[in-house]
Residue frames as a rotation matrix with the C-alpha (Angstrom) as fourth column:
UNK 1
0.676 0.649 -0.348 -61.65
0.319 -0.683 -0.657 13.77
-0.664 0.333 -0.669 9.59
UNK 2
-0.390 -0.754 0.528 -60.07
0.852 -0.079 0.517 14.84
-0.349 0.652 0.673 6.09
UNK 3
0.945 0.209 -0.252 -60.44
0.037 -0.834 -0.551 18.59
-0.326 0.511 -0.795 5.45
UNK 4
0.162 -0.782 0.601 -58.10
0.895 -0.141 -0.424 19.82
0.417 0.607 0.677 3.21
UNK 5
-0.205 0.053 -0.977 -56.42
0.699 -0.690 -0.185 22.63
-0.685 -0.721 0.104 5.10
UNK 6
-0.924 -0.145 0.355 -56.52
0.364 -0.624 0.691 24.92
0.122 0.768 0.629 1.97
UNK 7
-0.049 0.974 0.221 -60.52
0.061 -0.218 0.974 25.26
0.997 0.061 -0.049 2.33
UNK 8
0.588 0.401 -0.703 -59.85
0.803 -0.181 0.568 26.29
0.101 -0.898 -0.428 6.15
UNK 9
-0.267 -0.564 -0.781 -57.38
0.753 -0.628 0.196 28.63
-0.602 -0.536 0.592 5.36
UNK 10
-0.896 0.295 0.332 -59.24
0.099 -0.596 0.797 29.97
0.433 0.747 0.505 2.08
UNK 11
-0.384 0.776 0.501 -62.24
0.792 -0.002 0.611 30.77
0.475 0.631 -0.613 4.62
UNK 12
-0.909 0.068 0.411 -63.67
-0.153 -0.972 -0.179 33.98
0.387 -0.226 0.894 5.38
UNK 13
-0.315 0.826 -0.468 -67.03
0.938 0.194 -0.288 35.20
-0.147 -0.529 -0.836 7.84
UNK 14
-0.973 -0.224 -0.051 -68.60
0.219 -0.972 0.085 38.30
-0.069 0.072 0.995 6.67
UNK 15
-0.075 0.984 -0.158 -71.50
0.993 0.059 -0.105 39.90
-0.094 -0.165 -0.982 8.22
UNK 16
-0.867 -0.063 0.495 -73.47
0.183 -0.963 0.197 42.93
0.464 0.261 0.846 8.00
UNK 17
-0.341 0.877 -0.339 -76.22
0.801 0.460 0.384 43.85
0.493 -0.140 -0.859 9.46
UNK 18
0.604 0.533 -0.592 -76.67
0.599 -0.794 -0.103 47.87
-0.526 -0.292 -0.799 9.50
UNK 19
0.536 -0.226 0.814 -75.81
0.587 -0.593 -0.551 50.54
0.607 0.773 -0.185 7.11
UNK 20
0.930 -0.024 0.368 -75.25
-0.190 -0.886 0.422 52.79
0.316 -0.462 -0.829 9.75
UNK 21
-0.165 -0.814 -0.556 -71.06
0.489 0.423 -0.763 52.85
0.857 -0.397 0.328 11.11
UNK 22
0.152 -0.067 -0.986 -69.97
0.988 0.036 0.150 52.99
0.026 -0.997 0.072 14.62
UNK 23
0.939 -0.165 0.303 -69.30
-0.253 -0.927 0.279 56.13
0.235 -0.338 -0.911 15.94
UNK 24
0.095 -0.956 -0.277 -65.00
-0.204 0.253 -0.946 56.33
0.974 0.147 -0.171 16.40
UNK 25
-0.111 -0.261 0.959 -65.44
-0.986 0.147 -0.074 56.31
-0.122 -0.954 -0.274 20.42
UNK 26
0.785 0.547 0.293 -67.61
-0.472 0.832 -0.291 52.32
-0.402 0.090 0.911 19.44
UNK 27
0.883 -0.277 -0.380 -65.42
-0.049 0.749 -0.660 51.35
0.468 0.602 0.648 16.98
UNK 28
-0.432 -0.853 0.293 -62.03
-0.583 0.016 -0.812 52.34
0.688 -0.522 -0.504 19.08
UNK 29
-0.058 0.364 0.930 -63.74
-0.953 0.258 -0.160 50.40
-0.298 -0.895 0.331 22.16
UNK 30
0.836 0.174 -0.520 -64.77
-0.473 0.708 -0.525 47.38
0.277 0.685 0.674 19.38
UNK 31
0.721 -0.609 -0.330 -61.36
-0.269 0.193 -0.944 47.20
0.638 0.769 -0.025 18.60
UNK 32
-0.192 -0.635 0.748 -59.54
-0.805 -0.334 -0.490 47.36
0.561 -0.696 -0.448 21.99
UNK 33
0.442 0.486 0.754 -61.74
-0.839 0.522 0.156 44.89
-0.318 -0.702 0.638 23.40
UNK 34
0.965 -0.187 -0.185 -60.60
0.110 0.926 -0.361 42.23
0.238 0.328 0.914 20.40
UNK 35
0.225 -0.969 -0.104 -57.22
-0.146 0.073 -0.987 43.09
0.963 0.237 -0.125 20.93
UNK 36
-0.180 -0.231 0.956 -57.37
-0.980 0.131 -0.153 42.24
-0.091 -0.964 -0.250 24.87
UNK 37
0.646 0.475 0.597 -58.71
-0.648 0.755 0.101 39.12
-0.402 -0.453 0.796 24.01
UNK 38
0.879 -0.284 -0.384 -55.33
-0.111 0.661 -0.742 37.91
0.464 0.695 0.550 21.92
UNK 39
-0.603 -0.053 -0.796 -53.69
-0.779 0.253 0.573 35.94
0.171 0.966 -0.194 21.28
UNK 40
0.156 0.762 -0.629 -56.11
-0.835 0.441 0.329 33.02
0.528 0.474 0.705 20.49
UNK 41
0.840 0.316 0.441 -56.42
-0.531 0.643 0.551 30.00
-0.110 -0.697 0.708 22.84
UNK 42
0.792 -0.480 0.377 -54.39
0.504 0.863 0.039 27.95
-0.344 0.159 0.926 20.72
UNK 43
0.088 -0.776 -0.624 -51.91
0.162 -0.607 0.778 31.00
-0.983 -0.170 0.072 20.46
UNK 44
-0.155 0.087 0.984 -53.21
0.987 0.057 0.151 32.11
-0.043 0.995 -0.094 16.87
UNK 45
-0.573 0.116 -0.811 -53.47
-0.021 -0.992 -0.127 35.82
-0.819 -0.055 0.571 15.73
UNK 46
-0.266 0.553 0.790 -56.61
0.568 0.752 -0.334 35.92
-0.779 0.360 -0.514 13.99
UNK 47
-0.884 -0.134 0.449 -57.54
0.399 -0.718 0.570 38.34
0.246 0.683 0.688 11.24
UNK 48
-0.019 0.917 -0.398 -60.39
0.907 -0.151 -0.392 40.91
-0.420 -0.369 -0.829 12.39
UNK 49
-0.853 -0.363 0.375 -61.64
0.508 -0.744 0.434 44.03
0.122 0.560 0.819 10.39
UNK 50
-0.173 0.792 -0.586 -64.02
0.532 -0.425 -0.732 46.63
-0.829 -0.439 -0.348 10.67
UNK 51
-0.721 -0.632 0.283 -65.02
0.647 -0.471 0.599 48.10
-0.246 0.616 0.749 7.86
């Protein structure tokens, strides 16, 4: 398989899918949860935002 790594490291996932935002108790919970679940299998630190 030839990917070029540039076009795996130049991509991005961005969803949306309610106007409404978390409440700060949700998003602090959100956030806590991803951050128990690092680092990544293969001992990556992925990039995760809320915005």
């Amino acid at each position: 398989m030839d990917i070029p790594l540039k076009a795996i490291r130049a991509r991005t996932s961005v969803r949306s899918y309610d106007p409404a935002s978390l409440a700060s108790a949700d998003r602090d919970a959100v956030l806590e949860a991803f951050r128990d679940c690092l680092p990544g299998p293969f001992g990556g630190r992925p990039r995760f935002v809320l915005a």
